[in-house]
N, C-alpha and C positions, 0 to 999 in steps of 0.2 A: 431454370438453368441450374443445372447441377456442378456445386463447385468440386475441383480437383483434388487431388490428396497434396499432402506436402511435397512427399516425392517427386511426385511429377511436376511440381510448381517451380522444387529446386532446380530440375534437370533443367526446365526451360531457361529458367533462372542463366543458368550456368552459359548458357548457350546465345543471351543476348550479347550485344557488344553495350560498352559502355557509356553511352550518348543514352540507348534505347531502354536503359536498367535508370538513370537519372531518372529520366521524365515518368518511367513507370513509379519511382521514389514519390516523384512530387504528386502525381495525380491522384495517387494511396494518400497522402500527407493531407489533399485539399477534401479528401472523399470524408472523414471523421476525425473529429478534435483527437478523440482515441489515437489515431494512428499517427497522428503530429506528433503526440506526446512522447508515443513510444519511439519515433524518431528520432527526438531531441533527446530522448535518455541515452538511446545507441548512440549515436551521434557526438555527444555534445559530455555525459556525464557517466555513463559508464565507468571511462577508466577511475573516477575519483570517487567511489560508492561513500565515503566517510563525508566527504561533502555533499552529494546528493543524501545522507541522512537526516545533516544538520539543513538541508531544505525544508525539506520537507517537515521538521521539526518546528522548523519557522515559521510554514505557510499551517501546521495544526496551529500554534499558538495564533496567531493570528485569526482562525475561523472559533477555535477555542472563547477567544475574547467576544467574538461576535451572537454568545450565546444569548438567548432571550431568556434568563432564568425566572421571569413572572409566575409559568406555568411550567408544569411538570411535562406536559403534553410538550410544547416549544422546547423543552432541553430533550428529551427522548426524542423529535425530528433534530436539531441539532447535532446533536451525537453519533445518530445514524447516519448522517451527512458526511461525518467528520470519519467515521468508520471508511467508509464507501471512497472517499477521498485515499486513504491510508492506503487500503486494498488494493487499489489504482495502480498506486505507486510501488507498492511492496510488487505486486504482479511486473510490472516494466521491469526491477531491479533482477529477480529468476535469483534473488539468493536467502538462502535460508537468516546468515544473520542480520542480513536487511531487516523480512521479516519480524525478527524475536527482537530487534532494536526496534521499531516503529511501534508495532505491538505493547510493548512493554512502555512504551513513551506512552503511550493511547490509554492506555488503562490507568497507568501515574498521574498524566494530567484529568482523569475523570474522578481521582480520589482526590489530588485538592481543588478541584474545582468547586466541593463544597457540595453538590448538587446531591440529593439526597435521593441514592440509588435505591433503597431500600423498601423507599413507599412506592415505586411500580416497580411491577413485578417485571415489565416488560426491558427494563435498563436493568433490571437486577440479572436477569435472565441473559442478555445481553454484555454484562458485564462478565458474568460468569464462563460464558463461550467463548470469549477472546482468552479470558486465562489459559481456557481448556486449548485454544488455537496456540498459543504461547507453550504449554506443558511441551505440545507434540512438536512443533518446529524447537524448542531445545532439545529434543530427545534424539533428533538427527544430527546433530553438531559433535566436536568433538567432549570428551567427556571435561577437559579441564574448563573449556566454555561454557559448558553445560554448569555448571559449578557457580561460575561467575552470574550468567543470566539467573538462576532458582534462586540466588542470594535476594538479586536484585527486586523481585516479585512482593508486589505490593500483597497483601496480606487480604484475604477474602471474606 
Protein backbone atom coordinates (compact mmCIF):
# COMPACT_ATOMS: atom_id res chain seq x y z
CA UNK A 1 0.00 0.00 0.00
CA UNK A 2 1.30 3.20 -1.07
CA UNK A 3 0.70 5.93 1.37
CA UNK A 4 -0.86 9.51 0.23
CA UNK A 5 0.91 12.83 0.04
CA UNK A 6 -0.07 15.32 2.68
CA UNK A 7 -1.97 17.28 0.38
CA UNK A 8 -4.29 14.91 -0.37
CA UNK A 9 -4.58 13.57 3.18
CA UNK A 10 -5.57 17.36 4.10
CA UNK A 11 -8.07 17.64 1.44
CA UNK A 12 -9.90 14.52 2.67
CA UNK A 13 -9.12 15.71 6.01
CA UNK A 14 -11.07 18.73 5.29
CA UNK A 15 -13.90 16.96 3.85
CA UNK A 16 -14.89 14.56 6.60
CA UNK A 17 -17.56 15.75 9.14
CA UNK A 18 -16.73 15.91 12.57
CA UNK A 19 -18.08 12.58 14.45
CA UNK A 20 -15.76 10.78 11.27
CA UNK A 21 -12.32 13.06 11.93
CA UNK A 22 -12.79 12.13 16.03
CA UNK A 23 -12.68 8.44 15.66
CA UNK A 24 -10.05 8.82 12.78
CA UNK A 25 -8.18 10.84 15.91
CA UNK A 26 -8.47 7.99 18.13
CA UNK A 27 -7.65 5.01 15.97
CA UNK A 28 -4.19 7.15 15.01
CA UNK A 29 -3.92 7.71 18.94
CA UNK A 30 -4.36 3.66 19.61
CA UNK A 31 -2.21 2.55 16.32
CA UNK A 32 1.44 3.97 18.21
CA UNK A 33 2.37 5.41 21.58
CA UNK A 34 4.17 8.10 18.90
CA UNK A 35 1.00 9.27 17.76
CA UNK A 36 -0.70 9.51 21.42
CA UNK A 37 1.98 11.60 22.42
CA UNK A 38 1.92 13.87 19.77
CA UNK A 39 -1.69 14.21 20.36
CA UNK A 40 -1.47 15.11 23.94
CA UNK A 41 1.24 17.74 22.94
CA UNK A 42 -1.48 19.35 20.39
CA UNK A 43 -4.05 18.78 22.39
CA UNK A 44 -3.26 19.27 25.75
CA UNK A 45 0.23 21.43 25.91
CA UNK A 46 0.87 23.15 22.95
CA UNK A 47 -0.50 26.46 23.98
CA UNK A 48 1.89 26.42 27.37
CA UNK A 49 5.45 25.42 25.41
CA UNK A 50 7.26 27.02 28.94
CA UNK A 51 5.50 24.36 30.80
CA UNK A 52 5.84 21.66 28.53
CA UNK A 53 9.78 22.57 28.76
CA UNK A 54 9.81 22.47 32.37
CA UNK A 55 8.25 18.66 31.67
CA UNK A 56 10.13 17.48 30.03
CA UNK A 57 13.09 18.92 32.20
CA UNK A 58 11.55 16.89 34.93
CA UNK A 59 10.82 13.70 33.16
CA UNK A 60 15.24 14.10 31.95
CA UNK A 61 16.15 14.52 35.67
CA UNK A 62 14.37 11.84 36.64
CA UNK A 63 15.67 9.17 33.76
CA UNK A 64 19.12 11.30 34.56
CA UNK A 65 19.01 9.86 38.11
CA UNK A 66 18.16 6.43 36.90
CA UNK A 67 21.67 6.30 35.44
CA UNK A 68 23.84 3.09 36.01
CA UNK A 69 27.12 4.85 36.32
CA UNK A 70 29.21 1.47 37.23
CA UNK A 71 30.14 1.30 33.60
CA UNK A 72 30.95 3.48 31.08
CA UNK A 73 29.26 1.32 28.60
CA UNK A 74 25.62 1.61 30.93
CA UNK A 75 26.03 5.64 30.99
CA UNK A 76 26.69 5.90 27.09
CA UNK A 77 23.14 3.47 26.73
CA UNK A 78 21.73 5.84 29.24
CA UNK A 79 22.53 8.89 27.63
CA UNK A 80 21.55 7.91 24.31
CA UNK A 81 18.13 7.00 25.90
CA UNK A 82 17.85 10.15 27.35
CA UNK A 83 19.03 11.92 24.02
CA UNK A 84 16.21 9.76 21.98
CA UNK A 85 13.66 10.78 24.70
CA UNK A 86 14.57 14.82 24.21
CA UNK A 87 14.37 14.49 20.33
CA UNK A 88 10.88 12.95 20.75
CA UNK A 89 9.83 15.82 22.42
CA UNK A 90 11.72 18.70 20.93
CA UNK A 91 10.20 17.04 17.34
CA UNK A 92 6.25 17.15 18.90
CA UNK A 93 7.01 20.89 20.08
CA UNK A 94 8.14 22.06 15.84
CA UNK A 95 9.89 25.11 17.77
CA UNK A 96 13.25 26.17 17.36
CA UNK A 97 13.60 27.52 21.18
CA UNK A 98 12.13 24.44 22.47
CA UNK A 99 14.80 22.88 20.90
CA UNK A 100 18.11 25.11 21.96
CA UNK A 101 16.23 25.10 25.59
CA UNK A 102 16.02 21.12 25.88
CA UNK A 103 19.33 20.78 24.00
CA UNK A 104 21.19 22.97 26.09
CA UNK A 105 19.31 21.36 29.48
CA UNK A 106 20.77 17.84 27.89
CA UNK A 107 24.16 18.73 27.59
CA UNK A 108 24.33 20.87 31.21
CA UNK A 109 22.96 17.89 33.00
CA UNK A 110 25.59 15.60 31.17
CA UNK A 111 28.48 17.92 32.53
CA UNK A 112 27.43 17.68 36.17
CA UNK A 113 26.57 14.62 36.07
CA UNK A 114 30.13 13.77 36.56
CA UNK A 115 30.21 11.01 34.07
CA UNK A 116 33.53 11.09 32.48
CA UNK A 117 32.84 12.05 28.75
CA UNK A 118 36.26 12.06 27.77
CA UNK A 119 37.38 8.28 28.27
CA UNK A 120 34.80 7.24 25.21
CA UNK A 121 35.24 8.47 22.54
CA UNK A 122 31.71 7.59 21.59
CA UNK A 123 29.96 10.12 24.54
CA UNK A 124 32.65 12.57 23.64
CA UNK A 125 31.67 12.32 20.08
CA UNK A 126 28.18 12.48 20.99
CA UNK A 127 28.51 15.19 23.33
CA UNK A 128 30.06 17.20 20.92
CA UNK A 129 27.22 16.83 18.08
CA UNK A 130 24.42 18.01 20.27
CA UNK A 131 26.75 21.34 20.78
CA UNK A 132 27.01 21.33 17.17
CA UNK A 133 22.94 20.63 17.11
CA UNK A 134 22.72 23.56 19.55
CA UNK A 135 25.25 26.07 17.44
CA UNK A 136 22.83 25.63 14.41
CA UNK A 137 19.12 25.88 16.05
CA UNK A 138 20.58 29.28 17.72
CA UNK A 139 21.69 30.55 14.62
CA UNK A 140 18.07 30.64 13.33
CA UNK A 141 16.70 32.47 16.30
CA UNK A 142 16.51 35.95 16.68
CA UNK A 143 19.91 37.57 17.13
CA UNK A 144 19.28 39.13 20.82
CA UNK A 145 18.37 35.21 21.80
CA UNK A 146 20.87 34.10 20.00
CA UNK A 147 23.16 36.05 22.59
CA UNK A 148 21.45 34.72 25.55
CA UNK A 149 21.54 30.84 24.56
CA UNK A 150 25.92 31.09 23.28
CA UNK A 151 26.23 32.67 26.85
CA UNK A 152 24.54 29.98 28.27
CA UNK A 153 26.66 26.95 26.51
CA UNK A 154 28.59 24.84 28.61
CA UNK A 155 32.10 24.97 27.58
CA UNK A 156 33.54 21.87 25.48
Amino acid sequence: MKAATINTIKAELQQLPTNRLIEVCIRLARFKKDNKELLTFLLFESDDLEGYVVNVKLQADVLFEEINTSNIYFCKKSIRKIGRVINRYIQYSGSKIVEVELLLYFVTKIKESGIPIQKSTALNNLFNNQLKKIKVAVSLLHEDLQYDYLKQMPVE
